[in-house]
C-alpha positions in Angstrom: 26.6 10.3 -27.2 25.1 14.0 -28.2 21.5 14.1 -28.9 18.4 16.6 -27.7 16.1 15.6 -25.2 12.2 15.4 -26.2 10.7 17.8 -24.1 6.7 18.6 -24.1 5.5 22.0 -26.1 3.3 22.8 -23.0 4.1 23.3 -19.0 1.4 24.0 -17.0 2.2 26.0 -13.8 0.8 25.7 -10.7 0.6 27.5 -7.1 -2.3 27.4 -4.2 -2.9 30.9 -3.1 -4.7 30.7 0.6 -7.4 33.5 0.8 -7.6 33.4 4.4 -11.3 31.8 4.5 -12.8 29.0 2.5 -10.4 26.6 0.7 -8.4 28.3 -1.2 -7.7 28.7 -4.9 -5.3 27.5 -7.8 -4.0 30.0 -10.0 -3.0 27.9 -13.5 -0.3 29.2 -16.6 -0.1 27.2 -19.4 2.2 28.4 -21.7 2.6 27.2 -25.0 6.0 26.5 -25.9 5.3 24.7 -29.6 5.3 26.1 -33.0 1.8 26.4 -33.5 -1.1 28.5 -32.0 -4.2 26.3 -30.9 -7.7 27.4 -30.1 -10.8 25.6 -29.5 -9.3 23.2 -26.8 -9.9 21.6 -23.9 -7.4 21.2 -20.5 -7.6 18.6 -18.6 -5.5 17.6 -15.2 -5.9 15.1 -12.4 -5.6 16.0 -9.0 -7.0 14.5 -5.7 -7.9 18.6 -4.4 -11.1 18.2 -6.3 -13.5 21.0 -7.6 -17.1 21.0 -5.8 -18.1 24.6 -7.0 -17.3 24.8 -10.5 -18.5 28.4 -10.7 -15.8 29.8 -8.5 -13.2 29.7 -11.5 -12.4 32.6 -13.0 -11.2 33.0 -17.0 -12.1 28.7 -17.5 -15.3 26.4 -17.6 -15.3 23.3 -15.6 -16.2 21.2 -18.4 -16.4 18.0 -16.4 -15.1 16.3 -13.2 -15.3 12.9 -13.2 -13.7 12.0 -9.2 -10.0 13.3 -10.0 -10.3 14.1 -13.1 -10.9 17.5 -14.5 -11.8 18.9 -17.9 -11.5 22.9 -18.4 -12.2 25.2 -21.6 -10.8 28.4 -22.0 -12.7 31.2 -22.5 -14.7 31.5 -26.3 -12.6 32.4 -28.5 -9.0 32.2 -26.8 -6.1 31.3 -29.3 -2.8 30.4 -27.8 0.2 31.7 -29.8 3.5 30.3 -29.1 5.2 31.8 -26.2 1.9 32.7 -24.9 0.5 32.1 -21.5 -2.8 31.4 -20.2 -3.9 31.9 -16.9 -6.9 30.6 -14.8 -7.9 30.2 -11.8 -9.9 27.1 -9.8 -11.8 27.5 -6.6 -14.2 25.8 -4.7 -12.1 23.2 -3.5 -13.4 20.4 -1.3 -10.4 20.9 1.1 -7.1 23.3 1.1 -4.3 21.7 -0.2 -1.6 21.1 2.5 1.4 20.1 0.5 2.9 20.1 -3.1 1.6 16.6 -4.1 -1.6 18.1 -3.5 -2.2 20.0 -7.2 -2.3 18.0 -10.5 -0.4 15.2 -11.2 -0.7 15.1 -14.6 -1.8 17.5 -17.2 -2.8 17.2 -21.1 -4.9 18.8 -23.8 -7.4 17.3 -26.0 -7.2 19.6 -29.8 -9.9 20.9 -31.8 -9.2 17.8 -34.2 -9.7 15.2 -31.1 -6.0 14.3 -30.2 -4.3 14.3 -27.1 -0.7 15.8 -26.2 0.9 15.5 -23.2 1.5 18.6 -20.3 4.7 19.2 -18.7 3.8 20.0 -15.4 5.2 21.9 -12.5 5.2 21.1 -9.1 2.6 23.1 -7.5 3.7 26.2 -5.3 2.7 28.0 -2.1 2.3 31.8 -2.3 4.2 33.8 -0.4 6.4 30.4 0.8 10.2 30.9 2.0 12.6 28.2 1.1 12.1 25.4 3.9 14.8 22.8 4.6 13.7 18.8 4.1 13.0 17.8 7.9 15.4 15.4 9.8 13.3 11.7 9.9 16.3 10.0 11.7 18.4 10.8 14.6 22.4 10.5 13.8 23.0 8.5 17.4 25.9 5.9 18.4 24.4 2.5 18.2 23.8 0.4 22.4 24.8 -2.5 20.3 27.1 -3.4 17.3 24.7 -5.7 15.8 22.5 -5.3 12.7 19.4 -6.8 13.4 16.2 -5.5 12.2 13.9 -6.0 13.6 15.1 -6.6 17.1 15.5 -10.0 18.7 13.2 -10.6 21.9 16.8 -11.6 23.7 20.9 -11.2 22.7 23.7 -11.8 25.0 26.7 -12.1 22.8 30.1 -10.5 22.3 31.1 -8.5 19.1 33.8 -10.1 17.6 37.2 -8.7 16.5 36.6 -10.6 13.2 34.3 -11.5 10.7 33.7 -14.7 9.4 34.1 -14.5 5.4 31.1 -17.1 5.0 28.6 -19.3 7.0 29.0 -23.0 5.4 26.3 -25.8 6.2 28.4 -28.3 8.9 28.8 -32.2 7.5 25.9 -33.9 7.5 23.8 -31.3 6.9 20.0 -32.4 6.2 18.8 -32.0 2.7 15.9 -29.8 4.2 18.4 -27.8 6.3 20.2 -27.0 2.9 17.6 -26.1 1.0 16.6 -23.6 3.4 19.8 -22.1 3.2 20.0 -21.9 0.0 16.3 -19.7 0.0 17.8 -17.1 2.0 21.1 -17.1 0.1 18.7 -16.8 -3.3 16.9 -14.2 -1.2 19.7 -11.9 -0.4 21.2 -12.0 -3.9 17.8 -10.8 -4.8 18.1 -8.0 -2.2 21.8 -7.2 -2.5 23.1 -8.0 -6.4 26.7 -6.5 -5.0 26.9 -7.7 -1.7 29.5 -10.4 0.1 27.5 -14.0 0.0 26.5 -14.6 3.7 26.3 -18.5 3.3 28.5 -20.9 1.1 27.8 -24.8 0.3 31.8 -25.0 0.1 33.7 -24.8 3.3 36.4 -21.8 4.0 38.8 -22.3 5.9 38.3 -18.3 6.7 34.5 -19.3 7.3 32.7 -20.4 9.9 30.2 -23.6 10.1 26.8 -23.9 10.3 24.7 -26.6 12.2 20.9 -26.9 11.9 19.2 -29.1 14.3 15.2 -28.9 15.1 14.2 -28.2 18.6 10.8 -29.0 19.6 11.0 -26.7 22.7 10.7 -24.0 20.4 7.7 -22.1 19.0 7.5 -23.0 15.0 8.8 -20.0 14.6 11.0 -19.6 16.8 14.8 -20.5 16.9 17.8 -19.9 18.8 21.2 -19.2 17.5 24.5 -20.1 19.8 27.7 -18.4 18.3 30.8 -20.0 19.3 34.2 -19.4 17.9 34.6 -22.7 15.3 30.7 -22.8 14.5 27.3 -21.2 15.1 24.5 -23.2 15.9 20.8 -22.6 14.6 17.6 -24.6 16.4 14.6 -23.8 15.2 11.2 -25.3 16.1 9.6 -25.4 12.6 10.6 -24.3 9.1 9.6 -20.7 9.7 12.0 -20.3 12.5 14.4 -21.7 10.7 14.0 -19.4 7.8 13.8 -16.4 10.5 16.6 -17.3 12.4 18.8 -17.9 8.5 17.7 -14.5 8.2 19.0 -13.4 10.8 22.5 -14.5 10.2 22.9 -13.1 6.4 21.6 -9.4 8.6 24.2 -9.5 10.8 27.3 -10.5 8.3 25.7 -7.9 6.0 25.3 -4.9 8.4 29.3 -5.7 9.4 30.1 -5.9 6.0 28.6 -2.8 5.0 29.4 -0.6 7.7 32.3 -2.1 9.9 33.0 0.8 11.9 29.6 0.5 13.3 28.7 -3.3 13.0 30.6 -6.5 14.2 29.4 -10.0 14.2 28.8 -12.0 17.2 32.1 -13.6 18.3 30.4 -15.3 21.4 26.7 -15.7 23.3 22.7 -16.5 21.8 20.0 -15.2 20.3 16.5 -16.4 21.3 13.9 -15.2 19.4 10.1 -15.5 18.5 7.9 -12.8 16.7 5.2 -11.0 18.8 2.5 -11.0 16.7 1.1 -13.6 14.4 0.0 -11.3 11.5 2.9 -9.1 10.4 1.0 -7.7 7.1 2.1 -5.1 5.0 -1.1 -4.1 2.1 0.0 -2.7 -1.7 -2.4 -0.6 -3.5 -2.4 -1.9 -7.2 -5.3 0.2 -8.4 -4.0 3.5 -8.3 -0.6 2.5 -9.6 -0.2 -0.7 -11.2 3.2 -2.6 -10.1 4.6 -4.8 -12.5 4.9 -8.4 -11.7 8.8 -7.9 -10.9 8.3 -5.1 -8.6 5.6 -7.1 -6.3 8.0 -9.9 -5.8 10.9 -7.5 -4.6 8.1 -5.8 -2.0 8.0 -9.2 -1.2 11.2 -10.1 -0.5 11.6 -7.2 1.4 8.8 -8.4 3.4 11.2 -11.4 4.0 14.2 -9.5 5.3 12.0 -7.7 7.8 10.1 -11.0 9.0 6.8 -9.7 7.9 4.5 -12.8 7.0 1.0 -11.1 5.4 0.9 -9.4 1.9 -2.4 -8.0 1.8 -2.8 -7.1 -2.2 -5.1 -4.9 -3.2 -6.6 -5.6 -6.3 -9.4 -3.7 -7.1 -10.7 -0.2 -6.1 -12.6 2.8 -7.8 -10.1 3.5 -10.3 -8.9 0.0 -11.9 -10.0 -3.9 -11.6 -6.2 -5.5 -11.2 -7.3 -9.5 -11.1 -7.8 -11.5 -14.3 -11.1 -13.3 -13.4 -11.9 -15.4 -16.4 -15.8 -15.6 -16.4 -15.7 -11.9 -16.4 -13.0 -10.8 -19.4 -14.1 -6.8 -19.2 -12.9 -6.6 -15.7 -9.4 -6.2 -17.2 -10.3 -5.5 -21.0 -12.5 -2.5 -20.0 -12.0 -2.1 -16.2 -7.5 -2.4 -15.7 -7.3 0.4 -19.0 -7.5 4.2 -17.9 -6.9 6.9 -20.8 -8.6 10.1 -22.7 -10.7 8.0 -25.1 -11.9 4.8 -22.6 -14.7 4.1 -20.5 -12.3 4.6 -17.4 -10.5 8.8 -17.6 -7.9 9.5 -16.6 -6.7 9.8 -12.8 -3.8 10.2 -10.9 -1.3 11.1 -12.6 -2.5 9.7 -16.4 -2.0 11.7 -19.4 -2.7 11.5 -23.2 -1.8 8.0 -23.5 -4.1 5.4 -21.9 -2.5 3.0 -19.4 -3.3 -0.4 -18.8 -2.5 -3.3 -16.2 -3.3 -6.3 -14.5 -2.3 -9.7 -13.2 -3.1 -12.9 -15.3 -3.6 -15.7 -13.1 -0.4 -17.3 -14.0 1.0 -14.3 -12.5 -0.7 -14.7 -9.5 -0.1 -18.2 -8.9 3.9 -17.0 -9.7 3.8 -14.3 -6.7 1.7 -16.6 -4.3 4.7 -19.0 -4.6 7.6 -16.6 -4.4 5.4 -15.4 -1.2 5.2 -19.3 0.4 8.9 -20.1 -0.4 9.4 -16.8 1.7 6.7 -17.4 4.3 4.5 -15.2 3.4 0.8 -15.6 2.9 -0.9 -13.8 0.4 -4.1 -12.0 1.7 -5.8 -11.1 -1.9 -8.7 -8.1 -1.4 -11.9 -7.8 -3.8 -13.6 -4.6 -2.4 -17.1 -5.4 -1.7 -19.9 -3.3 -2.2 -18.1 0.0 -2.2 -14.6 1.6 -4.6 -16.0 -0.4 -7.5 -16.5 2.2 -9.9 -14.3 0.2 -12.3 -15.9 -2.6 -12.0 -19.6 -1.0 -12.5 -18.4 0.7 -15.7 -16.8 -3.0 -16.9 -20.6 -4.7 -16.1 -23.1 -2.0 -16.5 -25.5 -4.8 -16.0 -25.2 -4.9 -12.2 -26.5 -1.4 -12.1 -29.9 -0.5 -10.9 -31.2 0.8 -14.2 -33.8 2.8 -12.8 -31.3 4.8 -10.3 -29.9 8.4 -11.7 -26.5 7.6 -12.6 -24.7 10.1 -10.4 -27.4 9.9 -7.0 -24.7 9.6 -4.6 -20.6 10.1 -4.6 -18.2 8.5 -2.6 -15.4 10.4 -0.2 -13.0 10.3 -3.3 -15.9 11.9 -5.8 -16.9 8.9 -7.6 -20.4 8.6 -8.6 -22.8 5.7 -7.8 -19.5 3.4 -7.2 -20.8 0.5 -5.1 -22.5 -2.9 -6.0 -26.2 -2.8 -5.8 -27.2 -5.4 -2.6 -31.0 -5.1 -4.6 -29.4 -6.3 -7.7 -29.5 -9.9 -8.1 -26.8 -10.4 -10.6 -24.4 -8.8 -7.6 -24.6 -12.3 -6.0 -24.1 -14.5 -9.2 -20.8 -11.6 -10.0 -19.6 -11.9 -6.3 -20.0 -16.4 -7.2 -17.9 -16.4 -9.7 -15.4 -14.1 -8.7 -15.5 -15.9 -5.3 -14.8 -19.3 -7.2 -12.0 -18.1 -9.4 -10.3 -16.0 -6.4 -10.4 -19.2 -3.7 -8.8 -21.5 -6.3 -6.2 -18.8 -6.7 -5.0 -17.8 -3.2 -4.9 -20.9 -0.7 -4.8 -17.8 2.0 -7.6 -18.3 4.8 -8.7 -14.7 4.6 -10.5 -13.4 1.5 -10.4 -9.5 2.4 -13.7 -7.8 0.9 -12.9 -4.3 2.0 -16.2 -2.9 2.9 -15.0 0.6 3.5 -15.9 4.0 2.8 -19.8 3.2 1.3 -21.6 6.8 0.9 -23.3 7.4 3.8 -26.6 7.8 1.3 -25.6 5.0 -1.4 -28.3 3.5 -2.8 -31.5 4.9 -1.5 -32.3 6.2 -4.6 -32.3 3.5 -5.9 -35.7 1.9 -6.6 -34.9 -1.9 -5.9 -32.7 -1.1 -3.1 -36.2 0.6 -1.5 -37.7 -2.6 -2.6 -35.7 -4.7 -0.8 -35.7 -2.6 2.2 -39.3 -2.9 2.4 -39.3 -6.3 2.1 -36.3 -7.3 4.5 -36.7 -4.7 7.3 -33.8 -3.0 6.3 -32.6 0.5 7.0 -30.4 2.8 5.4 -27.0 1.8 3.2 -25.7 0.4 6.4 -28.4 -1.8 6.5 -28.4 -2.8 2.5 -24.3 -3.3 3.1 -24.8 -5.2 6.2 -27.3 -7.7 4.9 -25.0 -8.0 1.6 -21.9 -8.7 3.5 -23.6 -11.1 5.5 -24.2 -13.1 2.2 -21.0 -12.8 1.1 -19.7 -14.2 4.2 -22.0 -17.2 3.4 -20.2 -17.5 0.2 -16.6 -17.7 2.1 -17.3 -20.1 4.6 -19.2 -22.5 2.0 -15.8 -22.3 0.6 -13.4 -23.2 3.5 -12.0 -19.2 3.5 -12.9 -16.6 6.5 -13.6 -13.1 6.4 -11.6 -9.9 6.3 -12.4 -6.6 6.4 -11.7 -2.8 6.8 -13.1 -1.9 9.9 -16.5 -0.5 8.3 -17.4 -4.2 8.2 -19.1 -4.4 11.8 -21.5 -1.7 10.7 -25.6 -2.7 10.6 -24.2 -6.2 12.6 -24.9 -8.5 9.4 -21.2 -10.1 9.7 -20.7 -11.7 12.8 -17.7 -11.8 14.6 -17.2 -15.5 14.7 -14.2 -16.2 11.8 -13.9 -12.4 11.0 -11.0 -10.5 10.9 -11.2 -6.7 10.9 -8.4 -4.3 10.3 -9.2 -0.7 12.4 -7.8 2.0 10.1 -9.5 5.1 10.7 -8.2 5.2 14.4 -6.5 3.8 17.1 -9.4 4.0 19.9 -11.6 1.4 16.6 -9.5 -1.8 17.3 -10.6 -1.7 20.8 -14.0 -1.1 20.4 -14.1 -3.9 17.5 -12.4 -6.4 20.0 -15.1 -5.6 22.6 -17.8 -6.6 19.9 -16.0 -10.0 19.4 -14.2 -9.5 16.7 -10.4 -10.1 16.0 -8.7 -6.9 15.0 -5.1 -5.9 13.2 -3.9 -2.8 14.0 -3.5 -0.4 10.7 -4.1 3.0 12.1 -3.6 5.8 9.3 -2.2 8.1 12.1 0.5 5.6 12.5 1.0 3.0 9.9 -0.4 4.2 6.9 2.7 4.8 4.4 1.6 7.3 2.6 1.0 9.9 5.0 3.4 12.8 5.1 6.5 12.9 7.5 6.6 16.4 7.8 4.5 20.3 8.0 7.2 21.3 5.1 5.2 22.4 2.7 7.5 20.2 0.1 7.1 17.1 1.9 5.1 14.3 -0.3 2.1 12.4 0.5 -1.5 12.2 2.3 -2.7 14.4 5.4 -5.7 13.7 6.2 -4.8 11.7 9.4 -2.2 14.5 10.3 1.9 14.4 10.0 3.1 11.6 10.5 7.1 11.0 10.9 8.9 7.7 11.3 10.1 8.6 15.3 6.1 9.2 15.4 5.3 5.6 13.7 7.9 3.8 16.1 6.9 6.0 19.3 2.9 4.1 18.4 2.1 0.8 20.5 -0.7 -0.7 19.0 -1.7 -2.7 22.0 -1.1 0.5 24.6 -4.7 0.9 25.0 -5.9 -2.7 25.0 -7.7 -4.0 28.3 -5.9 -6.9 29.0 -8.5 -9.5 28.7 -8.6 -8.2 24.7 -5.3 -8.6 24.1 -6.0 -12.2 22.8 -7.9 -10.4 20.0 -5.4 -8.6 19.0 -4.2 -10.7 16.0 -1.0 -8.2 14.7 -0.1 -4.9 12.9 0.2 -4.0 9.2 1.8 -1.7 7.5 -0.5 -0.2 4.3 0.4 1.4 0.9 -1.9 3.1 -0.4 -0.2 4.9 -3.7 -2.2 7.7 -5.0 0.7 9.9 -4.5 3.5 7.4 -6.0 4.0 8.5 -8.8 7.8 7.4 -9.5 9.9 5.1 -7.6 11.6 8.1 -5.9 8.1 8.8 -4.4 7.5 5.1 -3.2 11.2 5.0 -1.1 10.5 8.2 0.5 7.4 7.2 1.8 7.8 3.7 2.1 10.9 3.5 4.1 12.0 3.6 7.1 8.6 3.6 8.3 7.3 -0.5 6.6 10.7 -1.6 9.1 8.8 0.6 11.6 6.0 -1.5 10.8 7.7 -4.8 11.4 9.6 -3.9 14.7 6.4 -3.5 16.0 5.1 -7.0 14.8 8.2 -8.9 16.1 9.9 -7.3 18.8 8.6 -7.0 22.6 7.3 -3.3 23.5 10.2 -3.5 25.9 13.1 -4.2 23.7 12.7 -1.9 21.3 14.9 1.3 21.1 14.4 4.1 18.2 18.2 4.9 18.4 19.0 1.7 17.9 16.2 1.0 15.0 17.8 4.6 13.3 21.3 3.2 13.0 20.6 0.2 12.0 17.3 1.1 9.0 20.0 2.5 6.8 20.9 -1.2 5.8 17.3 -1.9 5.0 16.6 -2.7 1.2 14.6 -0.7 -1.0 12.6 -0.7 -4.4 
């Protein structure tokens, strides 16, 4: 079929030019490529390398900034004519940028009659780069054993066999339970694999092999054993998790052998006995930035599944959008899930002329949290609490201090005045209701209420937060956060749920460690000194486990920096409990893999960063320190599904 592609009648150029001291500078072209010569406009482009010093840009006004968001006019009386280019330039930059994701991610202009067209935009250049060659994140290494497991098994002693059974069939007499089960991981990897060979059939083959199930109450609940044998294989399991794991199990090794049979075989003799590690095997999604449809949350989920993982930590709310329908509040979504040119929310990260909305009704909430339990997952749901609720502040001006200059402190990520007021008594009825609404949502024990990144100066210019101080013996935003937190933990336990948190949490001491659960991000040496104040920790280092950190120095290499480079032999190389005295390793709870996605922009984006490193993650959760092997875990992640 012949046609012409629509293409933009702008492109905005971009390269980072390093000056040797300071931060740097971007140099800008826009070149019109339309018909028609405009004047009297305005540019505007998102990028996370923010202006702080808007008088450092040369031939452009810094109109407004508004967090990632940046508005520029051209100089007075500049008229664009077709095939003309203008060029600009934008220093004072709060950091250098590092890699190409760092310029904008979007780009459009706003016309002298109010509307809004779109900017193609270029991927932003280094001056003076040479060409550099996309680094090498796996090793190409013969496999120490033919089996595709992922992750690893704490114990196998089998045989590879010379064949390969064309399907796993439930033995006669199979319980009704037993064949459910079976049927949730068949469901599971037609999910995963829409062309792939069946691992399990309800019809016997006489080219297949049978199945028998049989509950062992030796076994951890989940736990399970598998015994091959050449006329059946034999699964115990000590409770329906196991079960599932070790089904699992079985559809991963007919798959990998399938797949790649030069490489793979499936067991022809020998057993399998194998528990998980670590209790928590998490993996978080950041909704906010970049809202994932329904369908695309259950797939992260049944990839989950297929790695073992048990914990999806969702996170719902932040700074830039309000994800969770909560009924008693309508705006949160109406005003607070919309981000565009002409809303009460700009634009950020990668949002043009068009405004974009999303957000999760509860009946598609109470859809995912049962797709999760059918998989053995729990569903961790996080409502960030006091701080990244800019969003949430525009949506219900009401819970602002009034009195309090609207822009007295920013956050890390530039925005203004973007955490709940502890001085402000309708916080407490808002944090209620939401409470309420979010409890008889998610049967999870954890509510998560963030509690990271609050300005170090938030609030204290605010004149009921002084108030309050006064009249509690509080000091400083630590204080005002502790003290609110504390409430809030009130409001959990009144309502059967405990506590999660970033690791922020145990600042000012208001939340006791008794029932709370903190996650150490910023840095290893954090779990250990949470876990000596009480509390229990999960491992989520950025330096290690956060997913969208670069894997490489290349200059084209996607992703964050800010807690270095960090490549997937890097990821598996991290043992979370390597520092851990031993008499605080009971505190350590598990490891979690986190997504944070202000650099996903596409889904080409998402399975670069994403994978290998979230089967890192789970490697680490299930298999002992001792058994696992990075030339094994390279062979064998090339099987593992994606997005």
């Amino acid at each position: 079929m012949e046609g012409t592609m629509p293409s933009a009648s702008f492109r905005l150029s971009s390269l980072w030019r390093d000056e040797g001291t300071g931060n740097g500078r971007f140099v800008f072209e826009l070149l019109n490529l339309g018909p028609e010569t405009i004047a009297e406009f305005r540019l505007v482009y998102t990028a996370l390398t923010r202006v702080i010093e808007p008088e450092a840009s040369r031939n452009a006004r810094l109109v407004r900034r508004d967090a990632n968001y940046h508005e520029f006019a051209p100089p007075a009386g500049l008229a664009l004519a077709p095939g003309a280019t203008w060029r600009f330039e934008v220093g004072g930059l709060h950091r250098p940028a590092r890699h190409c994701t760092d310029g904008p991610k979007s780009a459009y202009l706003t016309l002298a009659d109010g509307s809004h067209v779109d900017i193609a935009i270029s991927g932003l250049a280094l001056e003076g780069r040479v060409s550099e060659p996309p680094p090498v994140l796996l090793p190409d290494v013969a496999l120490p054993l033919p089996f595709a497991l992922q992750p690893w098994p704490r114990a196998i002693e089998a045989e590879p066999g010379e064949t390969l059974p064309v399907t796993l069939h439930p033995a006669p007499g199979t319980a009704l339970e037993d064949l459910r089960a079976i049927h949730t991981v068949l469901a599971l990897f037609q999910r995963l694999f829409p062309a792939g060979h069946a691992p399990f059939s309800f019809a016997a083959d006489p080219q297949g092999r049978a199945l028998r199930l049989a509950s062992d109450d030796r076994l951890a609940p989940d736990g399970y054993e598998i015994a091959f044998a050449a006329d059946a294989v034999t699964l115990a399991y000590g409770g329906p998790a196991g079960r599932h794991y070790g089904l699992v199990s079985l559809a991963q090794l007919l798959h990998g052998a399938r797949e790649a049979s030069a490489t793979f075989t499936f067991p022809e003799s020998g057993t399998i006995e194998d528990a998980p590690r670590h209790g928590w095997r998490g993996c978080h999604l950041d909704v906010s930035r970049q809202f994932y449809p329904v369908a695309d949350v259950l797939r992260l989920l049944d990839i989950m599944a297929w790695l073992k993982l048990n914990v999806f930590h969702w996170h719902l709310t932040d700074d830039e959008a309000w994800r969770l329908e909560i009924k008693a509040y309508p705006e949160l979504t109406t005003i607070g899930a919309t981000r565009g040119p002409d809303t009460p929310l700009r634009p950020q990260l990668g949002n043009g002329a068009t405004a974009v909305s999303g957000f999760y009704s509860q009946e598609d909430v109470r859809a995912v949290v049962a797709h999760a339990a059918a998989l053995h997952v729990d569903v961790v749901p996080e409502i960030e609490i006091p701080g990244h609720n800019a969003a949430t502040l525009i949506a219900l001006p009401d819970l602002t201090d009034g009195q309090e200059a609207p822009d007295s402190y920013h956050s890390v990520q530039g925005f203004a005045n973007n955490a709940l007021n502890p001085a402000v008594p309708l916080t407490y009825e808002f944090l209620e209701k939401v409470l309420d609404e979010v409890v008889a949502l998610f049967p999870s024990p954890y509510v998560h209420v963030g509690g990271d990144e609050v300005a170090h100066d938030a609030w204290m210019a605010s004149p009921l937060a002084k108030k309050l101080m006064a009249e509690e013996g509080l000091s400083g935003t630590f204080g005002l956060q502790s003290h609110l937190l504390g409430k809030v933990k009130a409001m959990l336990t009144r309502r059967g749920r405990k506590l999660a948190g970033w690791n922020e949490v145990a600042h000012g001491g208001g939340v006791p460690p008794e029932g709370t659960l903190l996650m150490a991000w910023e840095k290893p040496e954090v779990g250990i000194e949470l876990a000596k104040a009480g509390y229990e920790v999960v491992m989520t280092p950025g330096q290690a486990y956060y997913l969208d950190m670069v894997q490489g120095e290349e200059w084209q290499e996607p992703g964050a920096s800010w807690a270095g480079t960090v490549p997937p032999a890097h990821s598996y190389a991290y043992e979370a409990a390597g520092d851990f005295p031993e008499e605080l390793l009971s505190r350590l709870k598990g490891v979690q893999a986190c997504i944070w996605t202000e650099h996903f922009l596409s889904r080409a984006y998402f399975n670069r960063l994403v994978f290998p490193r979230l089967a890192i993650v789970a490697e680490a959760a299930w298999t002992p320190r001792e058994n696992k092997d990075w030339h094994r875990f390279a062979a064998i992640v090339p099987l593992c599904p994606k997005l």
